[in-house]
N, C-alpha and C positions, 0 to 999 in steps of 0.2 A: 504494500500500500504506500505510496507516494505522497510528498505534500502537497501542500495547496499549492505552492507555487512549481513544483512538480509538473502537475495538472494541467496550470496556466499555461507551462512551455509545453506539454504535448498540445491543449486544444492550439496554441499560437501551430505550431507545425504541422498541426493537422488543416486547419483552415488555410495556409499557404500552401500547402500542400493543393487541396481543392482549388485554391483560385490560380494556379499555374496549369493544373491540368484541364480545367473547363474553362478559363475565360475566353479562350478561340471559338468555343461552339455557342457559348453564353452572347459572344457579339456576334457571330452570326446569325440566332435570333433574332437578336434586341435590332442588328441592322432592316431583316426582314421584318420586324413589327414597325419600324417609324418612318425607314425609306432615307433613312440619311444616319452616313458612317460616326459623325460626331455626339449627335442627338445617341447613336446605340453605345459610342461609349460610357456615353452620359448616363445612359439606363442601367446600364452593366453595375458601372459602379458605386450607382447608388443603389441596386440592387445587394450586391455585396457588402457594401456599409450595413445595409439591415442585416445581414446575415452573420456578419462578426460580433455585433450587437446581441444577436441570438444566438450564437453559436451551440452555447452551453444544452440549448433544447435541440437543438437542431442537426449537429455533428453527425447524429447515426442516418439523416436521410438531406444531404443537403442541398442536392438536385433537384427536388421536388418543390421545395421553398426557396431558391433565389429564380427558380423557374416563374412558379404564380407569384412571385414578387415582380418580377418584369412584366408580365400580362396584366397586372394590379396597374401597375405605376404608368403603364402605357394606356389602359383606359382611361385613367384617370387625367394623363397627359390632353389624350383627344377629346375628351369634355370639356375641357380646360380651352382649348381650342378650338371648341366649332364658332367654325366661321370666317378663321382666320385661315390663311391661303397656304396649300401644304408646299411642303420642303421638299425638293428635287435630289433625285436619288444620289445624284456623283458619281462616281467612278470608283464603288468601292469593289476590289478586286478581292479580297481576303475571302469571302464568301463563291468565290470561283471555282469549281470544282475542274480537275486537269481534266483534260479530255471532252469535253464539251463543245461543243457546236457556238463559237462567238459571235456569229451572228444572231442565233436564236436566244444567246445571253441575254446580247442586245434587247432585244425586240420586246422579251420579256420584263426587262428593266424598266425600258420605257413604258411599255402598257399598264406596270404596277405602282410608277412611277406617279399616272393618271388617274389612277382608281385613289378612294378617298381614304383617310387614315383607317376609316373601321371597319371596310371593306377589305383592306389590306392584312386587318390585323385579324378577321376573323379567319383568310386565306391560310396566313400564316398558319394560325394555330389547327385549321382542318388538317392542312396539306403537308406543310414542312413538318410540323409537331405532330400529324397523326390522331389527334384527339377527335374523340366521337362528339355531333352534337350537343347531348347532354354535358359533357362536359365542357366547351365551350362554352358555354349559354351560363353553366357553375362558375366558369373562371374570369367570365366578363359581366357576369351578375345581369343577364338578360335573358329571355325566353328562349324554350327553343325553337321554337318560331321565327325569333328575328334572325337567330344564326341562321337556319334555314332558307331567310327570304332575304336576308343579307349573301349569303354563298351565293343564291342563287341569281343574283344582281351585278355582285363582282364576276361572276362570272362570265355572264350577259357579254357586261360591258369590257372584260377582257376578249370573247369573242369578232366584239366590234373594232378595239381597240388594233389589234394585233391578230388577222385573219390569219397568218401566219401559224399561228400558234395552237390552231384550232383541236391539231391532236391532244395537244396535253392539256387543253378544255375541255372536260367534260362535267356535267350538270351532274353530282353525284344524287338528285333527287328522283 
């Protein structure tokens, strides 16, 4: 059994630990949910500021809660924001997968570029994060309904946006 300050220095090594091996995926997210590189690292790390704060509870699952801490902080961002005019995607590469099609990157960039923060961010978390409706709808504190007639909107208008892209559009309803 260790002391107290023991402890402090495993939790400090263990929470560095975590944020050197997931901050890369962590901003790949956070860039997919706001659509611009700075704004995700901005999420990232105030995401993680909570999570060092909580560490002590959190330590056995901590992927799970700096995860719905960014989907938190990002809804909460685009509420914050309606109305005011969205942020242009840039040129962030880090989220570039090798072997990929750069023109179809492209294409896709821009399209999502166009589509609105909550449209973007429900996209996200269907598609890139895999989550079923109900949980969407659980992580952004709205129906599953809206997620449903939101997918089905960004969709739409990723179809119109970028005809191009139409195979990897599909209407999951």
């Amino acid at each position: 059994m260790g002391t107290r300050r023991e402890r402090r220095e495993e939790q400090h090594d263990a929470f560095e630990a975590f944020v050197r091996a997931r901050t890369p995926a962590l901003t790949r997210t956070a860039y997919l949910l706001t659509g611009d590189a700075h704004l995700a690292e901005d999420l990232v790390q105030s995401a993680l500021l909570q999570a060092a704060e909580h560490w002590h509870r959190i330590e056995t699952s901590p992927e799970a809660y700096v995860r719905r801490t960014l989907y938190t902080q990002q809804v909460s961002i685009w509420r914050r924001r309606r109305g005011v005019r969205e942020q242009s995607l840039g040129s962030y590469d880090a989220a570039a997968a090798a072997g990929h099609d750069p023109d179809l990157r492209l294409s896709l960039v821009e399209a999502l570029r166009r589509l609105t923060s909550r449209q973007r961010t429900v996209l996200v978390l269907r598609f890139f994060e895999d989550l079923t409706e109900p949980q969407v709808a659980d992580l952004l504190g709205v129906s599953r309904g809206t997620v449903k007639s939101t997918t089905h909107h960004a969709l739409a208008r990723l179809r119109v946006l970028a005809p191009d892209l139409a195979d990897l559009v599909e209407d999951p309803a």
